[in-house]
C-alpha positions in Angstrom: 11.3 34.8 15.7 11.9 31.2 16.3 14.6 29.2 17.8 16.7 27.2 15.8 19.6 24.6 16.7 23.1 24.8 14.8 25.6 22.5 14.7 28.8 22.2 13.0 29.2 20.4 9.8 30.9 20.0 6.6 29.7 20.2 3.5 31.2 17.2 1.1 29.3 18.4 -2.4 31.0 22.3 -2.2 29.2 22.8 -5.6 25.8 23.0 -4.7 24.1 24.3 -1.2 20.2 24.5 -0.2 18.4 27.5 0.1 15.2 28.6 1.9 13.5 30.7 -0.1 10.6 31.8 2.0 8.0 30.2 4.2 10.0 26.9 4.9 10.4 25.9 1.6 13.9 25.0 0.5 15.5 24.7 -2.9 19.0 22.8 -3.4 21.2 25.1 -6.2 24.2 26.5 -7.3 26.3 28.3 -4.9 26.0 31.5 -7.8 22.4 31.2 -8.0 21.8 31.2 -4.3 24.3 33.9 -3.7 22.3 35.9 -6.5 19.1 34.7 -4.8 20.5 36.3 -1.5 21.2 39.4 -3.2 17.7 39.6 -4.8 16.4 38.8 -1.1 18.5 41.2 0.3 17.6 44.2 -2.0 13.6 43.6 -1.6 14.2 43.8 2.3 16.1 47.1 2.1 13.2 48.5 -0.1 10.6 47.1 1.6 12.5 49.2 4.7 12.7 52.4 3.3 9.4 52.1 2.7 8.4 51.5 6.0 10.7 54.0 7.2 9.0 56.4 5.1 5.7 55.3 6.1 6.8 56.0 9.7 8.2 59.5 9.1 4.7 60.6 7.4 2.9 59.2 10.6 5.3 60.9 13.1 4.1 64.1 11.1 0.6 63.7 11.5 0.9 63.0 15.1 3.0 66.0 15.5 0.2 67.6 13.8 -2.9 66.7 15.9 -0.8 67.4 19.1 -0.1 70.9 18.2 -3.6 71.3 17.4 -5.0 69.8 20.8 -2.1 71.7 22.6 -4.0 75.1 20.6 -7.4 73.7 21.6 -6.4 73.0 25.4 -5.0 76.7 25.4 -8.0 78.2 23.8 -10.3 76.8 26.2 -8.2 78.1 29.3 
């Protein structure tokens, strides 16, 4: 994360707005194309999510795993 400052503004050219498009570059474009671009952005992050989420579930199962087998191994050797 990092900290940013706002401030309130208007914007005098409505037609056109600027865009960061990843790693502090910026692009100045249509409103269309940046609310497309958003959309785009948007949809990679919600995929890139499930698969992380996925990712994490499989984990979670193998750990599950390995401590029911140590839990069997610990009661075996009582």
């Amino acid at each position: 994360m990092t900290s940013s400052l706002y401030i309130p503004g208007k914007c005098c050219d409505v037609k056109r707005v600027t865009v960061e498009i990843g790693a502090n570059f910026f692009v100045e474009t249509t409103i269309d194309k940046a609310d497309k671009f958003c959309d785009r952005k948007l949809e990679s992050i919600k995929k890139n999510l499930d698969k992380i989420d996925d990712l994490i579930k499989k984990k979670n199962e193998q750990m599950n795993a390995v401590n029911q087998q140590l839990i069997e191994k610990q009661l075996k050797a009582k």
